[in-house]
C-alpha positions as CSV (number, residue, x, y, z in Angstrom):
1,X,39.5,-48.0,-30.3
2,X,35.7,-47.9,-29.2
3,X,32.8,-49.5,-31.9
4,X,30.2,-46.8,-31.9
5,X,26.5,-48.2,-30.7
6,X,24.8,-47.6,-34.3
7,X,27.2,-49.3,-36.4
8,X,26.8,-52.1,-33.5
9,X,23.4,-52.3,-33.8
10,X,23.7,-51.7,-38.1
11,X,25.9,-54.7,-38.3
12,X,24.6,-57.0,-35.7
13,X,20.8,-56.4,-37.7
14,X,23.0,-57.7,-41.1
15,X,24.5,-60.7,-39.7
16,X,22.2,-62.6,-40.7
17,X,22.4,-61.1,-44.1
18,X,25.9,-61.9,-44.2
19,X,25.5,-65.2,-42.9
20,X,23.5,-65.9,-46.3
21,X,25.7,-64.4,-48.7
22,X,28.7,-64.2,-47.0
23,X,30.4,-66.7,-49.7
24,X,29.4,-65.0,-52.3
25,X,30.9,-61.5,-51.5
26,X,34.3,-63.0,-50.3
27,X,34.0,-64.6,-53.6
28,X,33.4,-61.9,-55.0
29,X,35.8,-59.7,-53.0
30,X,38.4,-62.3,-54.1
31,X,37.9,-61.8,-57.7
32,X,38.2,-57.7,-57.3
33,X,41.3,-57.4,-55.3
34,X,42.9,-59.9,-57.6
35,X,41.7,-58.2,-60.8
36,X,42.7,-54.7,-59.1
37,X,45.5,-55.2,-57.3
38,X,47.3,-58.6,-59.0
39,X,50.5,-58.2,-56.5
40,X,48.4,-59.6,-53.8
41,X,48.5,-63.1,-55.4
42,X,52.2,-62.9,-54.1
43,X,50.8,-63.1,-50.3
44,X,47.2,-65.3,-50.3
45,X,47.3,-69.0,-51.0
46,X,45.8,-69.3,-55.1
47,X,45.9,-73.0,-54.3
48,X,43.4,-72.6,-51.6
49,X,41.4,-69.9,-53.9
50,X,41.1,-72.5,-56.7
51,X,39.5,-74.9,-53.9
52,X,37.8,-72.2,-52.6
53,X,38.2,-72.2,-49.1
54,X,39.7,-69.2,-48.2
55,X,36.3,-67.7,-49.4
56,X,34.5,-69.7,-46.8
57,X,37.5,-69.0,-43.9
58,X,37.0,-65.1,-44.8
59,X,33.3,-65.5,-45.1
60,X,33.4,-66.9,-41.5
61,X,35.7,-64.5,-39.9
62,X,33.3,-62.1,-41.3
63,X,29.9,-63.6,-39.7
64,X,31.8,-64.0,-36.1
65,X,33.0,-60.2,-36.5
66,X,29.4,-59.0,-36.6
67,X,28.1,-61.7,-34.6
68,X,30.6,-60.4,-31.6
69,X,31.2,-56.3,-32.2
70,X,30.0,-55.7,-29.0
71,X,32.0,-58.2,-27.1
72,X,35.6,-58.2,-29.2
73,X,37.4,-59.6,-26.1
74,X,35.4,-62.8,-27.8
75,X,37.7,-62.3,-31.0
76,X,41.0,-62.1,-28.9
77,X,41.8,-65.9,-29.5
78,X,41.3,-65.3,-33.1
79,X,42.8,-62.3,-33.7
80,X,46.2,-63.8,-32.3
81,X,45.8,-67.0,-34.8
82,X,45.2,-64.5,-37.7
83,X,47.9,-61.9,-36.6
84,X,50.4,-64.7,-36.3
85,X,50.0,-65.9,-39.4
86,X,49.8,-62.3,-41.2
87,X,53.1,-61.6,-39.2
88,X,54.7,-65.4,-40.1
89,X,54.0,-63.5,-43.9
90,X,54.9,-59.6,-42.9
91,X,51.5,-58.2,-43.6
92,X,51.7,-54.6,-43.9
93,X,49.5,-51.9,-43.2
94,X,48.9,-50.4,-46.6
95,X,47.4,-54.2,-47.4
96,X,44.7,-53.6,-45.1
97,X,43.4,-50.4,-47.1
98,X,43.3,-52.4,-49.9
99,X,41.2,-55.3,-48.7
100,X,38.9,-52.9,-47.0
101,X,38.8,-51.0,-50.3
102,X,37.4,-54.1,-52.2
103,X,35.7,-55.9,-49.8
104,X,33.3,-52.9,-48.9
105,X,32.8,-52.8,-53.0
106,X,32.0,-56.9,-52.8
107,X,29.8,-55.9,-50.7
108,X,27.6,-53.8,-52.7
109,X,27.9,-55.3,-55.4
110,X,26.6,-58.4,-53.9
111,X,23.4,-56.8,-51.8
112,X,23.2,-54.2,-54.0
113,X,20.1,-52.0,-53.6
114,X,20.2,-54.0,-49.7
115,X,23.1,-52.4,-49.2
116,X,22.2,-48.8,-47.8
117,X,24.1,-45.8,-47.2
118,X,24.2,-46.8,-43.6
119,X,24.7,-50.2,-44.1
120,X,28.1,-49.6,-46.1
121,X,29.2,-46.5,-43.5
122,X,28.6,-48.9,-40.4
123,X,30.3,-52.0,-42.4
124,X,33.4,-49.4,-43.7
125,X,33.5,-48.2,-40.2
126,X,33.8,-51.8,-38.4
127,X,36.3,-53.2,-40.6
128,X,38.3,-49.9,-40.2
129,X,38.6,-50.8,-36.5
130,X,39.2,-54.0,-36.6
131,X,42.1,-53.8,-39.2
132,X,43.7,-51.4,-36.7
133,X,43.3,-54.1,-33.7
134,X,45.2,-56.3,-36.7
135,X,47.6,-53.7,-37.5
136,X,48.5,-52.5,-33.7
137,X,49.4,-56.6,-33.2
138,X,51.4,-57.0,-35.8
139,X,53.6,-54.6,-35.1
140,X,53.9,-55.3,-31.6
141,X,54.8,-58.8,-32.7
142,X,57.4,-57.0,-35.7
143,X,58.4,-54.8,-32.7
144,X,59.3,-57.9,-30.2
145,X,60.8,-59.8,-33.1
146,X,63.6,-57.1,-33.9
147,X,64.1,-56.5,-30.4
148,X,65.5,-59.9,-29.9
149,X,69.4,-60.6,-29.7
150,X,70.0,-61.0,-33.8
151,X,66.0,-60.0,-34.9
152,X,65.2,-59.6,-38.0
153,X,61.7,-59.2,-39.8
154,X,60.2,-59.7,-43.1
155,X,62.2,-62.5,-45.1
156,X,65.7,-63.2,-45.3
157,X,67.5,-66.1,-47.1
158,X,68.7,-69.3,-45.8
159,X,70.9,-71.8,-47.1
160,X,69.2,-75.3,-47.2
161,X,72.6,-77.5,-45.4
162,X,70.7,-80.7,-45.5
163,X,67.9,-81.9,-47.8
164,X,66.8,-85.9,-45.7
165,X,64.0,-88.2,-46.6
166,X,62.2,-89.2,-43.4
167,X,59.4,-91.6,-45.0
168,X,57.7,-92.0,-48.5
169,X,55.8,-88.8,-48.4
170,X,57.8,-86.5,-45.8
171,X,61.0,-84.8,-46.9
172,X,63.0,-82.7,-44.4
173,X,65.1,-79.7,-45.4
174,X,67.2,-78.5,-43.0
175,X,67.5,-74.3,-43.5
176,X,70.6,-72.0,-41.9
177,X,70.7,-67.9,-42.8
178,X,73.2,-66.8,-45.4
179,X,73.6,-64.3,-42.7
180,X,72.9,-63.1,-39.2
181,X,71.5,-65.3,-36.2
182,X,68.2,-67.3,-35.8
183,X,65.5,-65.7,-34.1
184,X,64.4,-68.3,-31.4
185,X,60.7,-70.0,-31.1
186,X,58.4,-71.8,-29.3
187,X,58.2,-75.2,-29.5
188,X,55.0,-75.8,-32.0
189,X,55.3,-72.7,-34.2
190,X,55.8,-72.3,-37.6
191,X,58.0,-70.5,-40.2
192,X,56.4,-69.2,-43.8
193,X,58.8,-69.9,-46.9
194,X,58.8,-67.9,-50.4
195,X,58.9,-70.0,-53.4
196,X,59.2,-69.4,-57.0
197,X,59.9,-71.7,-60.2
198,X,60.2,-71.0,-63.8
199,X,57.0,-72.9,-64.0
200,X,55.0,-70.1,-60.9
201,X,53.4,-67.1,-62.2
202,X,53.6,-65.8,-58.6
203,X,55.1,-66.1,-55.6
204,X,53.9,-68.9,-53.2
205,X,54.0,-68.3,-49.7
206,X,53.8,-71.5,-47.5
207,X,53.4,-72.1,-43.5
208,X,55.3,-75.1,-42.1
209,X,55.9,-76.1,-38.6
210,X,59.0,-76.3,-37.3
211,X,60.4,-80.0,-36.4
212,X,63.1,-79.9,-34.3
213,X,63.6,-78.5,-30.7
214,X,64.3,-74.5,-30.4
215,X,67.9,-73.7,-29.6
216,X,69.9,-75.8,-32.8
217,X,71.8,-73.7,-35.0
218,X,69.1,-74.7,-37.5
219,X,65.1,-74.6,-38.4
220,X,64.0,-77.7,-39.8
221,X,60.8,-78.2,-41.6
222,X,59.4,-81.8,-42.8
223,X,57.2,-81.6,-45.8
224,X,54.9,-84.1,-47.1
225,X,54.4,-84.7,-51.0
226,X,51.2,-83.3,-51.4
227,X,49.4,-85.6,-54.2
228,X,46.5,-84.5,-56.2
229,X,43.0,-86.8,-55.9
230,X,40.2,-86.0,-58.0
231,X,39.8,-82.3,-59.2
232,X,42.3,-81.3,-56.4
233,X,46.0,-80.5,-57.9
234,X,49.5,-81.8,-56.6
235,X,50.5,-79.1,-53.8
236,X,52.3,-76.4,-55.4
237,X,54.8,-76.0,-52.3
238,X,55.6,-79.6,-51.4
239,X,56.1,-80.2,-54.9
240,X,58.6,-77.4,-55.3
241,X,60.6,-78.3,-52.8
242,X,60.8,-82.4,-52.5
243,X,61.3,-81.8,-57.0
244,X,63.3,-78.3,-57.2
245,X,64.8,-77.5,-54.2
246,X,68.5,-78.9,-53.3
247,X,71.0,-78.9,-50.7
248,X,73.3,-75.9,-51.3
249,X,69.9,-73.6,-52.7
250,X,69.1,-70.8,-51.3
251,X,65.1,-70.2,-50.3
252,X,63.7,-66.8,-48.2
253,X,62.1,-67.4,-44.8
254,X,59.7,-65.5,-42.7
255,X,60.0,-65.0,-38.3
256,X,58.6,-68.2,-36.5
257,X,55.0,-67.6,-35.2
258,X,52.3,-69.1,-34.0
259,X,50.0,-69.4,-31.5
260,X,50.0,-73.1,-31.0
261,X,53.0,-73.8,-28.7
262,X,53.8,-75.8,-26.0
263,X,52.9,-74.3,-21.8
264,X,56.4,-74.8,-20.7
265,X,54.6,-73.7,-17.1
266,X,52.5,-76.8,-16.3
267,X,53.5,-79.5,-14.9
268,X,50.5,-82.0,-15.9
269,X,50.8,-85.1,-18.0
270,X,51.5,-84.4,-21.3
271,X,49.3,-86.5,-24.6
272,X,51.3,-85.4,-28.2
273,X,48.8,-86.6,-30.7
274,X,49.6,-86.5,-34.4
275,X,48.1,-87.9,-37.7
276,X,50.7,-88.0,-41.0
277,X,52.8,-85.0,-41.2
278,X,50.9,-83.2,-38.2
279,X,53.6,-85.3,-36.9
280,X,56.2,-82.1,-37.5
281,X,54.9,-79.3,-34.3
282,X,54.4,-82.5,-32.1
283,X,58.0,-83.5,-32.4
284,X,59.6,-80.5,-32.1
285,X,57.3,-80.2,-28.5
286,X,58.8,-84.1,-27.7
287,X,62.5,-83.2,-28.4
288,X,62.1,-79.8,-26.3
289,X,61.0,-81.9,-23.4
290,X,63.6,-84.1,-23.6
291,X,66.6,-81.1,-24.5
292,X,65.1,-79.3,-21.0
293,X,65.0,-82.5,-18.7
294,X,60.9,-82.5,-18.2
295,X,59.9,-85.1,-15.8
296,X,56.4,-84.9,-17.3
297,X,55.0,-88.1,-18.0
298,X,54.7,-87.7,-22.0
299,X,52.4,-89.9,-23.7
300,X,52.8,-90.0,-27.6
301,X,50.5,-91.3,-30.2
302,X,50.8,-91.2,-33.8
303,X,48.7,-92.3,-36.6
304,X,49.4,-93.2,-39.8
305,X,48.4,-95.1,-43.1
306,X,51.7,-97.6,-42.8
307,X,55.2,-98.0,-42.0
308,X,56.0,-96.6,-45.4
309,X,54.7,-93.1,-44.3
310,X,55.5,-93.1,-40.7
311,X,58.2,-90.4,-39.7
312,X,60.7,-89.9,-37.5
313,X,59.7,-93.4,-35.5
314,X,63.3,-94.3,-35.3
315,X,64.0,-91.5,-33.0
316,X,60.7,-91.4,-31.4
317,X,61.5,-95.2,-30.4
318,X,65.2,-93.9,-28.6
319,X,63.5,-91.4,-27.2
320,X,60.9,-93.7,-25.5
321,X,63.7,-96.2,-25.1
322,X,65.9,-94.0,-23.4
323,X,63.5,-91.8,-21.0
324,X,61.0,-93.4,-18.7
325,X,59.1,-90.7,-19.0
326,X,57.6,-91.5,-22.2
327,X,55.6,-93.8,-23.9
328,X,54.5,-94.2,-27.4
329,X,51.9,-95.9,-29.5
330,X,51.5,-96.1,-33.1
331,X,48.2,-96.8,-34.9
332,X,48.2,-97.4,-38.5
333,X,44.9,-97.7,-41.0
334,X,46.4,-99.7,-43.9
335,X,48.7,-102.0,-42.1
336,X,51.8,-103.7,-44.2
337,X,52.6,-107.6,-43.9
338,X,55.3,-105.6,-41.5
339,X,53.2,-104.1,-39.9
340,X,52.1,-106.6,-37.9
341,X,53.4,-105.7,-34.1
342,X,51.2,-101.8,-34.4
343,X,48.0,-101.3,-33.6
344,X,45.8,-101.4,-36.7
345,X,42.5,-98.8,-36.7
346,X,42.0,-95.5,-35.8
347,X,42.5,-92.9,-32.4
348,X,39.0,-93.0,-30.7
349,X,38.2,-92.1,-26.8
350,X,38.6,-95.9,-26.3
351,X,42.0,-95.8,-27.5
352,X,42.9,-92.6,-25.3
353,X,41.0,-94.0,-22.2
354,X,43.4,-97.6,-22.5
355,X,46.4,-95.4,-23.0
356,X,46.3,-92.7,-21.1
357,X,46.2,-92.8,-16.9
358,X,44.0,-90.2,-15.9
359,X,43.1,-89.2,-18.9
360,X,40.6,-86.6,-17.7
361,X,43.0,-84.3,-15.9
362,X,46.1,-84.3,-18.8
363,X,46.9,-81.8,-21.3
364,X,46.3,-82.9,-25.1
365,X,48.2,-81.1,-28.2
366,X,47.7,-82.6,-31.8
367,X,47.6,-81.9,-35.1
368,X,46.7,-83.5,-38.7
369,X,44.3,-84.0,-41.6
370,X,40.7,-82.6,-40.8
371,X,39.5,-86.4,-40.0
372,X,42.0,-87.2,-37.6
373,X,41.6,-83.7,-36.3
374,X,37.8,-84.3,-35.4
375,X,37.9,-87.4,-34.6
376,X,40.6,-86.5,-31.6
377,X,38.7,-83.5,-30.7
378,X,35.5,-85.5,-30.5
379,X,37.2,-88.1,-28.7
380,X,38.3,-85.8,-25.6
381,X,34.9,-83.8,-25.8
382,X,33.1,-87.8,-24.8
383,X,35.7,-87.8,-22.4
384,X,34.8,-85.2,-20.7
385,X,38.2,-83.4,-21.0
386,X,38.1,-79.5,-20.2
387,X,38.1,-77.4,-23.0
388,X,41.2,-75.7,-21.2
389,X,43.7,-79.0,-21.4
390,X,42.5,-79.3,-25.3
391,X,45.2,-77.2,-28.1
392,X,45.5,-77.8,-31.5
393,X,46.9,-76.6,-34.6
394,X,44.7,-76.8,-37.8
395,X,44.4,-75.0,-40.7
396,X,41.3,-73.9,-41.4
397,X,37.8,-72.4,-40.1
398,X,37.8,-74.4,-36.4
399,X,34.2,-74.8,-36.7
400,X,34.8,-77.9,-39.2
401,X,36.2,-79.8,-35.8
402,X,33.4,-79.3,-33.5
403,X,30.5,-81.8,-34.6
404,X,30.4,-84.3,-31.9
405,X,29.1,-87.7,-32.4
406,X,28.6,-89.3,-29.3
């Protein structure tokens, strides 16, 4: 579906417009939908509302929208990160009329006498076409998913078999259906989870990556304890489930998705970077290569405040112990008294220049916290590595990672 050239040129003249209040009408959108159409708390993230980032992600999906109209093939790389995750929580189309409903009135009521006739048709019209490109995606990935030798979509519920603490934060819960088969997935992707206690007014809806290699008769996820600091609350998920949920319990689960997976087709060196519990895609990548024989040389590097929190570094140590393939280096920023035979500081290009042979040509995947997050991605950008040998999973708008400090 074709963008017609005046409500290009109609929204590319507001961009700027939207650049400046673009908060406030997601804000605002936010509040309307909610107040309007409460269900919908079941399926967005209140935790994130209450911080009030998803008004900023929105607000910035938004601004690249009318910044690219004319070039969508620009938005493909997005599009597939945002249909992935709507798919990971079976979006449906009838939600889309509902957003655009309410966020065409935010914007109104935000510019209000700015916001012309022509202005809301062109707006009305763009958001109309690109919810299609979201819908026609989304069902292709539904129609692939239930295509597949035992697919399902939507949720369906799964017994938790094993419930194993990994460090003093992480908890891993390992999840088999009542019924049916598992739907295979990519090393790196991510299931969603539904959870509801006494104590929830609402649903919650949570992403977690997957941990283990594709192909057990399992998923696993590992969950940190997410602890409260300041005027940001305990994590309503991780709470839940390291408090509430027990071997034997039954929880629902979404399709694996994701668009942060492992190229199974190269054949260059391989760097698995992970901070705290972005630990959980990189792992299930590691034990892949090992379950399919890679001869890749594998470099792994993991950061973390101490011993105490460190993950799965028992079988990251056989691993490395048992395949010559691999190496691995850990790098801790509050060292313990037993701490003493790590590396103490943080991952910086020096750190990936010592460790890494030819560093400039290998592929890089990692994941954590937003620090760790830019200070890896600024790392490889002084490196010089190519923008197409860098993947990463992060939660949030990407453009927090890109300020380089050289």
């Amino acid at each position: 579906m074709s963008v017609n050239q005046k409500t290009i040129d109609i929204v590319k003249a507001t961009a700027p417009v939207i650049q400046e209040h673009g908060v406030a009408i997601t804000s605002h959108f936010y509040k309307l939908m909610f107040q309007h159409n409460p269900e919908l708390k079941n399926v967005f993230n209140m935790a994130h509302q209450a911080e009030g980032t998803q008004p900023k992600v929105l607000a910035g999906a938004i601004l690249g929208y009318a910044t690219y109209i004319d070039n969508l093939p620009m938005l493909s790389a997005a599009v597939e990160r945002i249909a992935q995750k709507h798919a990971s929580l079976s979006i449906q189309p009838a939600q889309y009329t509902i957003v655009g409903k309410h966020l065409i009135q935010a914007i109104k009521d935000v510019l209000g006498e700015a916001a012309t006739p022509d202005i809301i048709e062109a707006w009305t019209d763009a958001y109309g076409i690109l919810a299609s490109v979201f819908v026609k995606r989304e069902g292709d990935i539904y129609n692939e998913k239930i295509n597949e030798d035992g697919g399902w979509v939507g949720f369906r519920d799964f017994t938790v078999t094993k419930k194993t603490e990994e460090s003093d934060e992480i908890t891993s819960f390992y999840l088999q259906p009542v019924s049916g088969q598992l739907l295979q997935y990519n090393p790196g992707q991510y299931i969603a989870v539904k959870l509801k206690g006494e104590e929830h007014s609402h649903v919650n809806m949570r992403n977690y990556s997957l941990s283990d290699a594709p192909g057990k008769e399992y998923y696993r996820i590992s969950v940190k304890r997410e602890v409260g600091q300041g005027d940001k609350p305990n994590g309503i998920g991780s709470n839940f489930l390291h408090d509430h949920v027990l071997e034997g319990d039954i929880i629902e689960v979404g399709i694996p998705a994701g668009d942060f997976y492992l190229n199974e087709k190269s054949n260059k060196d391989i760097v698995l970077l992970s901070g705290g519990v972005g630990v959980t895609p990189m792992l299930s990548m590691l034990e892949h290569l090992v379950a399919t024989h890679s001869t890749r040389k594998i470099n792994w590097i993991h950061a973390a405040k101490s011993s105490k929190s460190h993950a799965f570094k028992s079988e990251v140590n056989e691993l490395t112990r048992t395949h010559s393939n691999i190496s691995s280096t850990y790098i801790y920023s509050d060292n313990l008294p037993e701490d003493k035979m790590e590396r103490k500081g943080l991952v910086d290009a020096a750190l990936i220049a010592e460790l890494v042979e030819n560093y400039s040509e290998a592929e890089y995947y990692f994941c954590g916290p937003k620090p760790f997050m830019k200070a890896v991605l600024n790392a490889l950008t002084v490196l010089g590595v190519k923008e197409g040998q860098i993947n990463f999973e992060f939660f949030g708008p990407s453009e927090e990672l890109t300020t380089v400090e050289h």
